[in-house]
N, C-alpha and C positions, 0 to 999 in steps of 0.2 A: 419750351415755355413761350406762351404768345401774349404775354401783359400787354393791354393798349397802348398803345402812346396816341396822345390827344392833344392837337395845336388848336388850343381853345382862344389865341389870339384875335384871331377871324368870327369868334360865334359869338351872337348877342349871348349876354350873361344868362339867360334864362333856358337859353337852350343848351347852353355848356351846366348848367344847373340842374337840368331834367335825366343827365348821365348819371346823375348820383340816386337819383329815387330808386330805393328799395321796394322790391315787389311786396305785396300783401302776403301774412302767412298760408292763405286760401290760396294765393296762385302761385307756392311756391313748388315747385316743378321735382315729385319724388325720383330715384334712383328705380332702373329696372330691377336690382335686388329689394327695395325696400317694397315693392308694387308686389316682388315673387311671394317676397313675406308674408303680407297684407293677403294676398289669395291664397297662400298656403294654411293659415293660421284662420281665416275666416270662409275658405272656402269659395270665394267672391270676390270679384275685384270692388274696391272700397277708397272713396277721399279718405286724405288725413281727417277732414272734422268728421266726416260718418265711424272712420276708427274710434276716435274719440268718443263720440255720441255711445256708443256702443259698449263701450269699456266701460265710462262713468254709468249709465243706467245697469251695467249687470253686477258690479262694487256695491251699490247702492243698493240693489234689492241683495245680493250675497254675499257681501261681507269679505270673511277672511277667505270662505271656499274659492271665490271668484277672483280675488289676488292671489291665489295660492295659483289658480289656473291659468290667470295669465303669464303669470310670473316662467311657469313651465312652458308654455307656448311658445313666448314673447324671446323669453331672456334661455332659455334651456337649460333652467335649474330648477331642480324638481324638489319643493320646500313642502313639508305636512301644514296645512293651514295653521297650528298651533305651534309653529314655529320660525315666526317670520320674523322674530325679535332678537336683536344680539347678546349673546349671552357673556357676563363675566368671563367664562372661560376663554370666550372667542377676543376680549377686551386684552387678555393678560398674555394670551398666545401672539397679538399683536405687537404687543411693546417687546417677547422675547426676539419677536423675528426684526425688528424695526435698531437701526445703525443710531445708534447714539447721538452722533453729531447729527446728524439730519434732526435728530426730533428736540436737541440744543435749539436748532435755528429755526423750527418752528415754536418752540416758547419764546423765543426775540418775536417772533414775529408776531405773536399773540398779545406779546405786549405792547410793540409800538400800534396796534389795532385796536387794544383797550385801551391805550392815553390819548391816542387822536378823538375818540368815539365818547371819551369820557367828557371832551370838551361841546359837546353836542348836546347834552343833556338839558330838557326845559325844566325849569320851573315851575311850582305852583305859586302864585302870586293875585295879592290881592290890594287895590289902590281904592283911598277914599275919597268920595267924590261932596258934592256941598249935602247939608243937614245931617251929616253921619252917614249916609249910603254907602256901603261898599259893590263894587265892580271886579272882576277877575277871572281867573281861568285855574281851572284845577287839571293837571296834566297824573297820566296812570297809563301802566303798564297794561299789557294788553294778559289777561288769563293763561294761555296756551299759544303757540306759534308751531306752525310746522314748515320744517326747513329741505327744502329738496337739493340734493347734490349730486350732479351730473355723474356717470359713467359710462360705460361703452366704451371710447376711443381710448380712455385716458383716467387718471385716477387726480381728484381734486381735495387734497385738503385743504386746501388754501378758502377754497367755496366753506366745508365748513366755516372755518376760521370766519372769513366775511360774513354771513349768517347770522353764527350763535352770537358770536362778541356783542356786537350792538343790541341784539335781545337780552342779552344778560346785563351791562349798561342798561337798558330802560328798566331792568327789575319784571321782566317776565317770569311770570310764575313756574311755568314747564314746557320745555321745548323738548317738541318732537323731532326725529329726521328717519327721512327715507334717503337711500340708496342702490340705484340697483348690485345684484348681487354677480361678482366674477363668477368663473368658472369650479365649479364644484359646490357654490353657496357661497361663497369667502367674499369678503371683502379689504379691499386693500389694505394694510395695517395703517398706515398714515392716515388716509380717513378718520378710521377710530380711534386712533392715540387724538389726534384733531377733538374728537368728538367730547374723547372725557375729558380731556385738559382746556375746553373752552364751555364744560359745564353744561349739555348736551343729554337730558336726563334717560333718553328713548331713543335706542337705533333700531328702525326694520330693515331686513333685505328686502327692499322693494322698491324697482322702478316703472319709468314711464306714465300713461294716465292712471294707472290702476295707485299707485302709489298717487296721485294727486288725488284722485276720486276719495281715497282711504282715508285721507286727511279731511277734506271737507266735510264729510258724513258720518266717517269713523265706523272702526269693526269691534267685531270682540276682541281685539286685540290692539289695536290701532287707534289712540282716541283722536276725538273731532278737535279741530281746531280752528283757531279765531279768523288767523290770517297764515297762506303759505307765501312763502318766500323763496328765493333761490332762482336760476336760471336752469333751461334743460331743451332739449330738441322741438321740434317743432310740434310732434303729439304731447309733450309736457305743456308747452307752451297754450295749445288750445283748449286742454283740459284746463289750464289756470282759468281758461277764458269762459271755458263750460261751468266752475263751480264757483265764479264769480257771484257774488249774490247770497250763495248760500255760509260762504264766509268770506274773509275779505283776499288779496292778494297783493304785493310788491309791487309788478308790471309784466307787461308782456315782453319778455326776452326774446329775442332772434337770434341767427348766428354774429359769431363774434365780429368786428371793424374795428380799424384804423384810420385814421387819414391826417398825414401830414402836411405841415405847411413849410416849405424849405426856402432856402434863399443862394444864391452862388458860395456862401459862405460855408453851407452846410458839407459833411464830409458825407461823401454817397455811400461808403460802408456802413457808417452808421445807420445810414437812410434805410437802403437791404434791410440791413439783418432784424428791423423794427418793423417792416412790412410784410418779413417771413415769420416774424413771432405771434402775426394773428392769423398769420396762411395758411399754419400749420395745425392749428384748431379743428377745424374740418371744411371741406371741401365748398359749404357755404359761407365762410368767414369772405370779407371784405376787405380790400388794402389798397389806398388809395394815395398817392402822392402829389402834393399841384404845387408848383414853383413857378419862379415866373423867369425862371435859369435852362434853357433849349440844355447846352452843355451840360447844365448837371443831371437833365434827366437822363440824358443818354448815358453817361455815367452810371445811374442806378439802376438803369437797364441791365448795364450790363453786369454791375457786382451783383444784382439778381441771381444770374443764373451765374455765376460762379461758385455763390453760398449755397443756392438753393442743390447743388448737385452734392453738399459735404452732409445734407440733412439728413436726419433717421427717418424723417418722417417726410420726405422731397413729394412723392406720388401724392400725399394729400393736398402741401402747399399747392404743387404742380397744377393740380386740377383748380383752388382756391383762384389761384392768381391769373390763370387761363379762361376764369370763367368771371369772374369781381375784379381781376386784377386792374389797374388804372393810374398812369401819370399823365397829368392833364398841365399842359404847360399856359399861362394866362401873361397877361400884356404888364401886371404889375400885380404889389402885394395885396392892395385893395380889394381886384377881383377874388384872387388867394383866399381870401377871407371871407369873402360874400361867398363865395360855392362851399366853404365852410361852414358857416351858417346856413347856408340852405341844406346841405347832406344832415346837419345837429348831430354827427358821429359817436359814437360811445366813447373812442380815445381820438383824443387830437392832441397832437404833439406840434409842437411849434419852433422848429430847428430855423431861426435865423440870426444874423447877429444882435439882433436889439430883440427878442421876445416876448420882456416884457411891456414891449409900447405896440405890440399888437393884443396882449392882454385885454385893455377894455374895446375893443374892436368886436373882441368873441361872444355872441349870443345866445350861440347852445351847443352845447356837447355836455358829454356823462363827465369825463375827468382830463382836466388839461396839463400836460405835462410839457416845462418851460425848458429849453435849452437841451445840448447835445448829452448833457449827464445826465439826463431826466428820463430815460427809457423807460415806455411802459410795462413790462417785466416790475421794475422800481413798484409800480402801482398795484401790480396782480399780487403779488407778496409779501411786500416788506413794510413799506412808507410808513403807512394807516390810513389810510382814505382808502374808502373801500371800493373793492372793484366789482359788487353787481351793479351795474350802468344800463342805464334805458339804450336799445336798439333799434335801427331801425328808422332814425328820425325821429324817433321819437321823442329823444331830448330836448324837444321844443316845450314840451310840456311834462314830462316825468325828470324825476331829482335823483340823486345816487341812493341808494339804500343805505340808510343812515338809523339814529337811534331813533327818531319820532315816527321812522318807521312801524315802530313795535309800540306803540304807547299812542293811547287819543288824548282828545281835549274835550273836559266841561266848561260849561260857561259858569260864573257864578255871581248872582245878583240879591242883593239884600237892601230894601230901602227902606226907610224909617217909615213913620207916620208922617213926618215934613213933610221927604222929599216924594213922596207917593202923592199930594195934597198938593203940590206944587208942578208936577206932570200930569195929574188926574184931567183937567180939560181938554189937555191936547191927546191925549191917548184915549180919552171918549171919542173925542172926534175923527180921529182916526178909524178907530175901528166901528163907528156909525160909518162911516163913509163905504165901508167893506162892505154893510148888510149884517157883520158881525155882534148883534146887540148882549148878548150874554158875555161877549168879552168885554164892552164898556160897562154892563153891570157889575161885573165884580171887579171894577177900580171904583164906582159911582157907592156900591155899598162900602165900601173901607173910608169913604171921606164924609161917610155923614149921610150921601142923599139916597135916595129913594129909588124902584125901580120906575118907568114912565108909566104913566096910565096903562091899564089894559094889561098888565105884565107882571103884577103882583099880584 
């Protein structure tokens, strides 16, 4: 394993800064098996967005035939179009196969993710302002949501879990979800116990764009819906970005990151073994380390590949951490902080001995986890703060997936006679001043005057 090491003591801050920019999902650089794919399945060599393009316009003109088809292509499970929904049986055969204790400690986990989520909840509320007027906002659940949950490498309940919970908190009326399907059509039992015990009314076996296409347009099987949510590979990801518009979406997900901010105090095992729990994700995850301690990065160098050789999953980290891998060592914790800020990382962890007096320092990240007990695992799990997180930088500007994700806002505005009679001037003139004359007519008619010459 050849993780960087980086003596950013020497670089202006901007250029030790430009290490962390994440590539666009457009130039992210496919696998010679996933290109074999892509020309085997299409006959053509093809970008990821042309794959995309492609999948979502043949969904859309066919429905469940065209998911049923790629589903066979893509994934190599061969489903009849009219049966791409999980059935009762496939529900009850999951909970036979599924260890007790484990699905114990995903009901805790369901819980501490509905009492966090609960406390997130807005209000409808209404304040009066002079003459009796009222002003306010009415907050509502959103119709329908459709929930995507990752498979391929690995099996996610947890993703449900983050998902439904907070849509159900906002009082959504029907949640759908897609997953791709294992081997043989199955899918993972814990999935689906996830699925019904967090209230999950629709499971299809279907992934990738065709499953996102399915959602935004809906089949005969498959309904439309409001907004998708969820995190998913990079053709998930574009398809979110292809059926934008025609409903709404969360964000755009990339692969998984980390990046800590450590201090001579921090223990370097700890440090490891939190840089290989995003490494191990897949071979795009990001893991980044910056201290401003020479000795402890080399330290973590090395517990690196110590741990990294006891993994089940080492060849994925290996490639992760040889390819994103990064301990970037800076002059003081200040800097620490600014290439923090500038990366806006999905997790940032902050292992030093005072962390929370770099607290108000932090400017952007998906979810900050304080102190050596505070491992992000804690987050992906158990805590309740949820863990689909903007990627990518992009937590400069997108917020964790939360309950207002799943519910919009009206405005709401009621004025008397007063107070309409007592703004009526300044709101004619206003909107005279736009060119807009029929919008100061009908404030000019409710107080008595007339339209202007020429206009009646």
């Amino acid at each position: 394993m050849t993780v960087k090491m980086i003596d950013a003591t020497a670089l202006p801050l901007a250029e030790a800064a430009a290490l962390l920019k994440k590539p666009d999902f457009d130039q992210v650089e496919l696998s010679a098996a996933v290109k074999d794919g892509i020309k085997a399945v299409f006959g053509e060599e093809l970008s990821a967005r042309q794959v995309v393009e492609r999948i979502v316009a043949d969904v859309r003109r066919g429905g469940d035939v065209e998911v049923a088809r790629y589903t066979g292509l893509i994934d190599r499970v061969e489903l009849p179009a009219g049966a791409l929904q999980v059935t009762e049986k496939e529900f009850a055969a999951a909970f036979k196969k599924a260890d007790e204790v484990t699905v114990a400690a995903l009901e805790k986990a369901i819980s501490n993710v509905k009492s966090f989520h609960a406390e997130q909840l807005p209000k409808t509320w209404l304040t009066g302002r002079e003459h009796g007027s009222l002003l306010g906002q009415k907050a509502t659940p959103l119709d329908r949501v459709g929930i995507y949950v990752p498979g391929g490498t690995a099996a996610y309940p947890s993703s449900v879990v983050m998902n439904a919970v907070p849509a159900k908190v906002a009082g959504v009326g029907e949640i759908v979800m897609c997953v791709p399907p294992g081997k043989g059509g199955e899918v993972n039992p814990y999935v689906l116990i996830a699925a019904k015990k967090t209230g999950v009314d629709k499971v299809f076996k279907v992934g990738g764009a065709q499953a996102i296409a399915a959602m935004a347009f809906g089949t005969e099987s498959i309904p439309r819906v409001d907004k998708i949510t969820g995190p998913g590979n990079i053709f998930v990801t574009l398809a979110k970005k292809e059926v934008y518009g025609y409903c709404d979406i969360d964000m755009l997900a990339g692969p998984s990151e980390i990046l800590i901010i450590a201090d001579s105090m921090a223990n370097p095992s700890y440090l490891a073994a939190d840089l290989l729990s995003q490494a191990e994700h897949d071979s795009l995850a990001s893991a980044v380390l910056v201290t401003d301690s020479k000795p402890l990065a080399l330290q973590v160098d090395r517990e690196l590949n110590a741990q990294l050789a006891k993994l089940p999953r080492q060849d994925m980290a290996r490639q992760a951490l040889d390819k994103q891998g990064m301990i970037i060592v800076t002059k003081n914790m200040d800097e620490a902080v600014a290439l923090a800020n500038a990366a806006a990382p999905e997790h940032l962890e902050i292992m030093t001995g005072q962390p929370f007096s770099l607290l108000p320092k932090i400017k952007h990240a998906g979810a900050i986890f304080l102190g050596e007990y505070s491992p992000e695992p804690l987050g992906d799990y158990w805590a309740g703060p949820n863990h689909v997180l903007p990627t990518g930088g992009t937590a400069r500007f997108y917020s964790v997936l939360n309950v207002e994700t799943f519910m919009k806002k009206s405005s709401i505005i009621a004025y008397t006679q007063q107070a309409l009679k007592d703004a009526a001037a300044d709101v004619i003139r206003l909107a005279e001043a736009e060119g807009l004359d029929a919008h100061a007519n009908s404030v000019r008619l409710r107080i008595g005057g007339q339209f202007p010459r020429g206009q009646s």
